[in-house]
N, C-alpha and C positions, 0 to 999 in steps of 0.2 A: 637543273635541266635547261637545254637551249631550247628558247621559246620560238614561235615561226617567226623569220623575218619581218613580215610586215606588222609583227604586234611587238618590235623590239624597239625600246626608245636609245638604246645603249651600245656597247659596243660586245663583243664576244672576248674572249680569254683564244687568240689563236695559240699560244703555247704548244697544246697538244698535237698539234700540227706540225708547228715547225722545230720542235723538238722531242722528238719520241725516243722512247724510251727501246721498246721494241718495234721491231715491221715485221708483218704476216702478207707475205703477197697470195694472194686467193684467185687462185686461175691459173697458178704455173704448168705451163707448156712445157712438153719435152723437146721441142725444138730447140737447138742452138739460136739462132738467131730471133728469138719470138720474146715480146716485152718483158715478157717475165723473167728470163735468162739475162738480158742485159741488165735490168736493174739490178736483181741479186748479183750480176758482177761488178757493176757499178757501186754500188755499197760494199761489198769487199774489197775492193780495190781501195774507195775513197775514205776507208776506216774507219765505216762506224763502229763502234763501239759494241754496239746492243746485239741481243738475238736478232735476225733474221729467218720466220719461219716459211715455208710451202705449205700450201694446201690444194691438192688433186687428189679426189676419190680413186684415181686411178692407177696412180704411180705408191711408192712409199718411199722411191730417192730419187730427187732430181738433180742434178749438177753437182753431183759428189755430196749432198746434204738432205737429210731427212726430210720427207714428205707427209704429210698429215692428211686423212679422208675429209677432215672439216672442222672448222675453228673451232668446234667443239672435243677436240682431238687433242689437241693442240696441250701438253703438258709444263708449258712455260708461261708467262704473263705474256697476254696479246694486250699491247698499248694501242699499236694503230693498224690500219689494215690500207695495204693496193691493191686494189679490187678491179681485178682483170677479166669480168663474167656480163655474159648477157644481159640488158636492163633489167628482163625479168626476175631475174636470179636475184638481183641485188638486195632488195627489202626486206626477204628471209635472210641473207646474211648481215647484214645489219642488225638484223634483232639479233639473231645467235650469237655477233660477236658481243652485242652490247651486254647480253646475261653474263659475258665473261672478261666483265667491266670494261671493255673497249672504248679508249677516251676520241680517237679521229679517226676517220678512213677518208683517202686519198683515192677517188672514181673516176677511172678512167673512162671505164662503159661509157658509150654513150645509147641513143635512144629513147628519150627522155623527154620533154618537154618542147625539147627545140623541136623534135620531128613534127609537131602541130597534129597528133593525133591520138585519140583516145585512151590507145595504148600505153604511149608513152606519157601524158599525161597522170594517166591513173599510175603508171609505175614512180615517179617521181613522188606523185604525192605518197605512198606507201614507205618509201624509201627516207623520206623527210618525216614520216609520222615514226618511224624505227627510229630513226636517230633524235630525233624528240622527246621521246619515251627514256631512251638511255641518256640521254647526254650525250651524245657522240656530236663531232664536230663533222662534216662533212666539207672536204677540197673538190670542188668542182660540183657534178660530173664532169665530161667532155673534157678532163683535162690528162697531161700528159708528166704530173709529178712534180715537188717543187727541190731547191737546192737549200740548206744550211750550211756553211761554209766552216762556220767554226764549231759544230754539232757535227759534222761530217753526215750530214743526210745528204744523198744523193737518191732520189729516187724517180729521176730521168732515164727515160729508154731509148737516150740517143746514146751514139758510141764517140769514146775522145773524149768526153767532159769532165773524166776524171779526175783533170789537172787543174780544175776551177780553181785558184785562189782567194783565197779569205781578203776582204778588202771594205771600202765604205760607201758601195752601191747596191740597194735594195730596186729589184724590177718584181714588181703587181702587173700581172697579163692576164685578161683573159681569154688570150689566144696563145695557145702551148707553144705552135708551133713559130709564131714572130719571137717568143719568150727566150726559147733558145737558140734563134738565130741571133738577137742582140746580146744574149749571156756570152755565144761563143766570138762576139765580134769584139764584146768590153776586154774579152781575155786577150785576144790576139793583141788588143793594143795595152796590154799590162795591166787594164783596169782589175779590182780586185770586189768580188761581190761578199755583202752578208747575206743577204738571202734571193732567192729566184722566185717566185710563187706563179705557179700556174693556175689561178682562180675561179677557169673554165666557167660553169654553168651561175656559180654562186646560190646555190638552194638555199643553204641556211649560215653560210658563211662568206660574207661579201668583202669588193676593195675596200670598203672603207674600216670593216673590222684591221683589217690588215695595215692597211695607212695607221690607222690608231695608234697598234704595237709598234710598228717601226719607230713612228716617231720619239717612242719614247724606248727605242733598243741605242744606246750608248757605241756601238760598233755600224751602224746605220750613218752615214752622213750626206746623202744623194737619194733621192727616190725617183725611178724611172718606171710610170705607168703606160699601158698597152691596153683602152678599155674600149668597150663598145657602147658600155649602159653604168651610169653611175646607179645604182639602185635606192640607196638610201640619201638624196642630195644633203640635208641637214647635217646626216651623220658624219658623211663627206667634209662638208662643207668646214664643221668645225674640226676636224681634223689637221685639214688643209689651215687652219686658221692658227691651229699648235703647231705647226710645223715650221711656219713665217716665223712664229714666236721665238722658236728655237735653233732659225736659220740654217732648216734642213730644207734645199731647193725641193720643190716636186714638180716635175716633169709631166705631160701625158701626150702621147699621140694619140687623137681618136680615130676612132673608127667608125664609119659612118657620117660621112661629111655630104655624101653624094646620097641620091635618090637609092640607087643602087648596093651602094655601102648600107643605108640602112635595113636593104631588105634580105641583106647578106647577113646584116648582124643577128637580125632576126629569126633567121635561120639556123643560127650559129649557135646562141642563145638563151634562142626564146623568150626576149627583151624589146620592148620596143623604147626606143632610142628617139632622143628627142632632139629639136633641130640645130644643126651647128653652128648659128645664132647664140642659141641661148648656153650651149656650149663654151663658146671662145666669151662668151659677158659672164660666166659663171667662173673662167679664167681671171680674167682681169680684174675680178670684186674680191677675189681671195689671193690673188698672187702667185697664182699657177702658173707654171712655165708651158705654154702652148706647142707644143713640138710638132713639124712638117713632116720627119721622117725618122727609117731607123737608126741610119750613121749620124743623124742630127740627135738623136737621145744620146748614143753612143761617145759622140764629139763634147757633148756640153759637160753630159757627165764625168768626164776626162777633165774636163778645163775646171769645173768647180771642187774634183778635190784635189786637182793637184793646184791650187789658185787659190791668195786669200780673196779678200771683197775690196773691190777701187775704193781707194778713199775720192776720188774725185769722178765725175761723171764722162769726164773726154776721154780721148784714145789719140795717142802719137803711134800711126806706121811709120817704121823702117823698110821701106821695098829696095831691089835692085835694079828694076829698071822702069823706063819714064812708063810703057804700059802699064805694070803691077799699076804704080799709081795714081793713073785716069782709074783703072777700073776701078780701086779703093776707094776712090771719089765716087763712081756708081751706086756703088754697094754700099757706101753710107747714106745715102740717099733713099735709098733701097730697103734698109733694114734701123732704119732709126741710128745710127752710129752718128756721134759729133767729134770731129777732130778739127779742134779749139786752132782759130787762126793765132800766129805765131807775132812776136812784136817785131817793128822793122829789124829792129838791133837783133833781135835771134836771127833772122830772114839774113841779115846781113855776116854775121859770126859764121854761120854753115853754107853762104856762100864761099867765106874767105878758110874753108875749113877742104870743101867739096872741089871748089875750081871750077873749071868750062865741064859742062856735059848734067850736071846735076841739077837736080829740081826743088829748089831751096823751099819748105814750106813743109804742110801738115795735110796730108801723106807727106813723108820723103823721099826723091829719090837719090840713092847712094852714089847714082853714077858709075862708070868704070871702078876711078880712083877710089871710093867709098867702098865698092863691091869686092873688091880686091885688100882691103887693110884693115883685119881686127881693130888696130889702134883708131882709125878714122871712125869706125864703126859706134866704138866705143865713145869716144867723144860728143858726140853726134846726140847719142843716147841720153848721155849724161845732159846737154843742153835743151834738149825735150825736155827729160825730164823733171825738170827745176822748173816745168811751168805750172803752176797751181792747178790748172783746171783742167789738167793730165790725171788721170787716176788708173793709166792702163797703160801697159809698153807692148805692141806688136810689134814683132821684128821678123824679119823674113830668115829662114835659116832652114836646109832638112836639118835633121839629128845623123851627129857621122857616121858613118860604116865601117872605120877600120880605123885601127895606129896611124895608118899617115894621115888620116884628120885631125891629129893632135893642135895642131896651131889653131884651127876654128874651132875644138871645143874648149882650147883654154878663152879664147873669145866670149863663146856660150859663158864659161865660169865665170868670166869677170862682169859679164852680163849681172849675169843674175844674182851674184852678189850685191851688184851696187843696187838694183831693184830692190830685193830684201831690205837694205838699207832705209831706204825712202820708206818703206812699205806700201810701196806700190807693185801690183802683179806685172808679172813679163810674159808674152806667150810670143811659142814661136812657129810661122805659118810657111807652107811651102805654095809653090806654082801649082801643083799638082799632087797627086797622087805618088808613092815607091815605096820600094820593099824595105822593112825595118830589121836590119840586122843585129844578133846578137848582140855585136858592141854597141849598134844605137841604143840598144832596149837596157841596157847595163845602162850608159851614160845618161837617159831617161830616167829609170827610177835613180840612182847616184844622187841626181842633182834635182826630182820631184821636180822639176818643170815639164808645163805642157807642151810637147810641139804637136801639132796639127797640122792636118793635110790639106791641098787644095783651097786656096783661096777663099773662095764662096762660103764653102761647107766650115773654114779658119774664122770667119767673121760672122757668118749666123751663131755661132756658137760663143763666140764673143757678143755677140750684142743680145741676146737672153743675160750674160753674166751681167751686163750694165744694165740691163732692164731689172733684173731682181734686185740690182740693189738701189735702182732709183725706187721702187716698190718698198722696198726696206726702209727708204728716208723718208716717203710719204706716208708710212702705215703709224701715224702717231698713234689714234684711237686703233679698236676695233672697226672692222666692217659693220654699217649698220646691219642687224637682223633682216632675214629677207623671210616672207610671206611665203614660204613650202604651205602647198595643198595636196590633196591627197591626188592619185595619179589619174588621169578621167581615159576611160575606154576611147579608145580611137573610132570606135560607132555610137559615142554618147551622143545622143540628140540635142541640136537644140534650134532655137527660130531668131529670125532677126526685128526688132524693135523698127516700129513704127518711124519715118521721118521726125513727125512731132517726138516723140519718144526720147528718141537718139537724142534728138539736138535738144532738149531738156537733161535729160542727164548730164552733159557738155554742159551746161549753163552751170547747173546744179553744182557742177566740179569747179567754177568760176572761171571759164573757159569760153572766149568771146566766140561769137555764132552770126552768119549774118542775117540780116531781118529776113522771115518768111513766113508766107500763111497757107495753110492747105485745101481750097477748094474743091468744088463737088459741080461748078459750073461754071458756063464762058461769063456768065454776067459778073459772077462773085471771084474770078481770078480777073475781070476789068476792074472792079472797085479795088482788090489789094494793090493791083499796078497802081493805082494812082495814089493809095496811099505809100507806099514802099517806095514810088517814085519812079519814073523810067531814067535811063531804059533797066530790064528787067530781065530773067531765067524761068523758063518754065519748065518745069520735071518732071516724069512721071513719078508717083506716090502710091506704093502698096506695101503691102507685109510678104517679106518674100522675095524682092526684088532687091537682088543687092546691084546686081551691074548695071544699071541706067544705063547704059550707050547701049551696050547691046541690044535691048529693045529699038535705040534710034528715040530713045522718050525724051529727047532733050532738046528744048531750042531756046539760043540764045541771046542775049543783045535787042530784045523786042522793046520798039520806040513807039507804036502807039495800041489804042483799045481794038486795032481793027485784026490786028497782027497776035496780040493774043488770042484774041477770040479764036484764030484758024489754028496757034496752036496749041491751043487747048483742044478741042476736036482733035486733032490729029494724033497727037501724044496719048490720050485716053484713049481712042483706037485702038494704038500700035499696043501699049501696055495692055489690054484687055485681051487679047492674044496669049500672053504668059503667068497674069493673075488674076484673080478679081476683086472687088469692092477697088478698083482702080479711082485713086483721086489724083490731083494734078496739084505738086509745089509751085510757088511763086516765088520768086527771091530776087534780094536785090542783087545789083550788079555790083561789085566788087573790084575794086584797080589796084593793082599791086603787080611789084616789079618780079618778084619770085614768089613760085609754086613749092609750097612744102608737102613733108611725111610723114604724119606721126601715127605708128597704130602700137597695138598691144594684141597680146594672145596669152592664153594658157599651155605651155609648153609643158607637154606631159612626162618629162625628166625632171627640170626645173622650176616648172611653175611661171607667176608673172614676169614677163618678159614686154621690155617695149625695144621700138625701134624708128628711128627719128633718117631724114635723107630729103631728096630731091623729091618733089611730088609731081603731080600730072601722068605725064604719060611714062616722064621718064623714072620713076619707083620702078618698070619692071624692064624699060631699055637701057639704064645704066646700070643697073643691078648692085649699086652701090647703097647700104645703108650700114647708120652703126647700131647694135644692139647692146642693152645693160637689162641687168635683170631689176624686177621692181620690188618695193620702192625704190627711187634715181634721187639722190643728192646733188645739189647745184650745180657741184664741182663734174660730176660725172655727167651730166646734162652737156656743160659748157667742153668737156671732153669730146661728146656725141655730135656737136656744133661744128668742132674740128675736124674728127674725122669723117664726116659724112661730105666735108667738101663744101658745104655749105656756108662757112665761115670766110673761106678765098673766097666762091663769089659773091658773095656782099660787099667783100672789100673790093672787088673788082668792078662791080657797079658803084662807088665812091658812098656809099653807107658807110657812117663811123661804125669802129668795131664794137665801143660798148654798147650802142643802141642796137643795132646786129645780132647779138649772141642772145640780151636781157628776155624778148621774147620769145623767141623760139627754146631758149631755157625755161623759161617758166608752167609752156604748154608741156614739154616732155613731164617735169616733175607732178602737175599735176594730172598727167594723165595716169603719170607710173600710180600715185596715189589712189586712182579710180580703181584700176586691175588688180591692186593690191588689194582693196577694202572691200568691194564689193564682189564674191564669193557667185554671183549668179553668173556674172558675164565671163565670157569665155575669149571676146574679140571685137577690140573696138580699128576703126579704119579710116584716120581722117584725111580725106586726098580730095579736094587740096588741102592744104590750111595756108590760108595765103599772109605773106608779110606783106609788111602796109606803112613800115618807115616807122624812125625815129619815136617812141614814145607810145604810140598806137599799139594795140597788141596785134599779135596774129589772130586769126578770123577764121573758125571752118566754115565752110562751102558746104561739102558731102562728108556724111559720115554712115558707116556702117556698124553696125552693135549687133553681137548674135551672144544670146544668152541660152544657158541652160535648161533644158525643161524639168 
């Protein structure tokens, strides 16, 4: 028996799913064009194999084949059911089929859970308690049927899809309707799928049951995901962790990146989705490929099966004119791509190869005379290629269109032979966008190299390829173990710790604080002035109070006992307004050249998550930080140093770099270690945390803590 979701430590047996033995579509319509009628022609068409039965109380033959009043009717073995009925309807047919051993049904219906109401709520759960009881595996709801290519299941209600070919890309979507708009984009460009799945709702069968089986399906060699809500992260996660093992790329564009997107998803469903933060760091901890867009899944996954893996980390372009090759120079820039500078003596070979007009170097450009001669072309290539720290040949070329391209595609061939040689990949990128004719699509698969279109779209999809396999060369160990919590309600309560509090817990985590004491009057915040030393901060202090400016409870820079006093008065004022038992901080004053970022939260997808960046004011005017999920290793730390920008400017105010990165690494790692350990806190917020030079550690100022009730 499948046990619910959320009490599942394991993975499901999808089999019954995407390999049925029989389909019983339950809802067929007499309409020619209505779900029901396209699929049943879709599966005859695309040759399955098995029974295919109807079931309508009201017909007894539809589309030339027997119809049944209800799967209890039904005189042949019902394996799986398409369940084309009302929400309501669904949970009595799910028990009925399951007494007649019924291993999956594939639900369309929607109405369900996403709708956010009672109704559908209680039908869902009825519907998952039926397929509980039997074993049944449940596809979706809200989905729209999935593909097996070499099972020949087709039980999509689009029309045209017949022609799917069998190939080495699996797409997990839980949205039906993106699922087969990139099925039918992989076809157009020859891509060849093993399976489609449309995951819809995931009630009791989710992506990552699914990721599980693929990665270990032998005809699988690409996985292109389309999710909103990872459900099971753990389960996920180690999946995603077998797959690097077995260097099957996974892919995901999510959904729900924006405010908007998530309340989309939500409705979609009925998941709440966690921030795209913790998202893109649950990415890069497992070696996910992060995808932008559709034709960006469609592009990659084209170039990594028809591509082995660089043995070197650069990329030599071949462009045809001096623009291709400024912009190549952007877009490396742009997207992480290195193309290794070239030694004089090459710079000097491919000038005396090129002539006037060409742009000797890494991009190349071909020039007239290069653009115009296979032979030069070739040459060119061949002394790229001999450079060690080349592990990728771009070359600019379309794919021909007819017989009289014969002379550029023996080019192509001689190409990609002497590539193969090296074993190094060859891909080949166009200006633009055009139409792929027959003879290109013949000379394409022929010769199993990529070409790719448009520039941009030619090079993001090359540098995901460099990125997995720089990922591949770095993944010596496993990933450490990450701290999964269970999922907390988006209106779980909780309260924020005291000043004293906060900046105890910080101490606690060995996490420097600056001096402060917390008065209750003008006399006793003049005795801490004088011992803490002027000049001095004075802050408003209560439980509750997380934004100090906004009260106006803050004054700074105070030099003698006369000037606290007034504001101390002033600040308890203004704080007594918005809370009570208001007491007044004291702190010292602090000098440092930069404002840092570091917080944590409980991100209710993934769990501990931190995020390290520019602090002050600018955390929310730059809108720049890097996030990793917790606990954060060194190495990831001094990653997060980099990409937050933080690392240029230190170096740009003439701070050495090792003394630079040492602390503000040290703060992230133990902070990741607090969010991770400690189970009550939900959100710690250090802004500032100020650096303070060489040796010195960084120093929080203000911190906010909100724990659990």
């Amino acid at each position: 028996m499948v046990k619910p979701q959320e009490q599942s430590g394991s993975y499901r047996n999808v089999e019954p799913l995407l390999r049925p033995e029989t389909i019983t579509i339950v809802g067929a319509s007499e309409r020619p064009d209505s779900w029901s009628a396209r699929i049943f022609h879709n599966l005859r068409a695309y040759g399955f194999a098995g029974d295919v039965c109807l079931v309508n109380p009201r017909h007894r033959e539809l589309y030339g084949a027997p119809c049944f009043p209800s799967v209890s009717d039904i005189p042949r073995k019902v394996d799986q059911l398409v369940v084309i009925v009302p929400a309501a309807h669904v949970p009595r047919i799910i028990d009925e089929a399951g007494r007649r051993g019924c291993r999956s049904a594939v639900v369309f219906s929607g109405g369900f859970s996403e709708t956010n109401t009672p109704a559908g709520a209680a039908a869902e759960a009825e519907m998952v308690d039926a397929a509980n009881r039997h074993g049944i595996l449940i596809g979706g709801p809200n989905c729209l049927g999935n593909v097996s290519t070499r099972e020949r299941v087709l039980t999509l209600a689009q029309q045209g899809v017949e022609t799917f070919k069998a190939g080495g890309l699996a797409l997990i979507s839980q949205s039906s309707g993106l699922m087969g708009g990139v099925a039918r984009s992989a076809h157009s460009g020859g891509i060849g799928l093993s399976y489609a799945i449309a995951s819809g709702s995931e009630v009791n069968v989710d992506a990552a049951d699914y990721l599980n089986y693929l990665v270990n399906d032998p005809s699988t060699r690409v996985l292109g995901l389309i999710l909103e809500v990872i459900r099971r992260p753990p389960e996920f996660a180690a999946a995603c962790e077998r797959a690097l093992a077995a260097q099957k790329p996974v892919m995901i564009l999510k959904i729900g990146r924006s405010k908007g997107g998530q309340a989309a998803a939500l409705s979609h469903t009925g998941a709440l989705a966690g921030s795209y933060e913790a998202f893109a760091a649950f990415c890069r901890r497992y070696g996910v490929i992060e995808i932008k867009g559709l034709d960006d899944l469609v592009d990659a996954a084209g170039l990594f099966l028809r591509s082995r893996l660089p043995p070197a980390g650069g990329v030599a372009a071949l462009a045809l004119s001096g623009g291709a090759r400024g912009y190549l120079h952007d877009l490396g820039e742009d997207l992480g791509i290195d193309f290794p500078e070239l030694s004089p003596e090459a710079r000097n070979h491919l000038e005396e190869l090129l002539g006037v007009g060409a742009g000797a170097g890494n991009p190349l450009d071909l020039g007239a005379g290069g653009a115009s001669s296979p032979d030069l072309q070739f040459r060119c290539l061949e002394l790229l290629a001999s450079h060690p720290a080349i592990g990728l040949l771009a070359v600019q070329g379309d794919l021909p269109h007819n017989p009289s391209f014969a002379r550029r595609a023996a080019g192509y061939q001689r190409m990609i032979e002497h590539a193969g040689q090296l074993g190094k990949p060859i891909v080949f990128f166009s200006h633009g966008s055009y139409a792929v004719t027959d003879y290109g699509a013949q000379f394409r698969e022929g010769w199993g190299a990529p070409f790719l279109q448009e520039i941009r779209r030619s090079f993001e999809a090359i540098s995901h390829l460099m990125a997995y396999q720089r990922t591949l060369e770095s993944r010596r160990t496993a990933a450490r173990p990450i701290k999964f919590r269970p999922r907390q309600k988006p209106t779980a309560a909780t309260e924020s710790l005291t000043d004293e509090e906060a900046f105890a817990l910080l101490e606690e985590a060995g996490i420097a604080v600056a001096r402060f004491e917390v008065c209750d009057t003008p006399e006793a915040a003049q005795r801490a002035a004088e011992v803490l030393g002027y000049p001095v901060a004075l802050k408003v202090s209560a439980r509750g109070l997380i934004h100090k400016s906004e009260t106006e409870g803050i004054a700074l820079g105070l030099s003698d006992p006369s000037e606290v006093a007034r504001a101390f008065v002033a600040i308890k004022d203004k704080g007594s307004r918005y809370a009570s038992a208001v007491r007044v901080l004291v702190q010292e004053m602090v000098q440092s050249p930069l404002e840092l970022y570091v917080g944590a939260r409980l991100d209710p997808e993934f769990g501990p998550l931190v995020l390290f960046g520019f602090g002050g004011i600018f955390v929310e005017a730059l809108g720049r930080v890097s996030a990793r999920l917790a606990p954060v290793e060194a190495h990831e730390a001094e990653e997060m140093v980099v990409e937050s920008g933080v690392k240029r400017a230190l170096n740009r105010l003439g701070i050495e770099e090792a003394s630079s990165r040492s602390s503000p690494m040290d703060t992230i790692v133990r902070i990741s270690q607090l969010i991770a350990d400690r189970e009550e806190i939900d959100t710690i917020e250090i802004n500032p945390l100020l650096f303070r030079g060489a040796g010195r550690p960084c120093t929080a100022v203000d911190v906010v803590v909100l724990k659990h009730l």
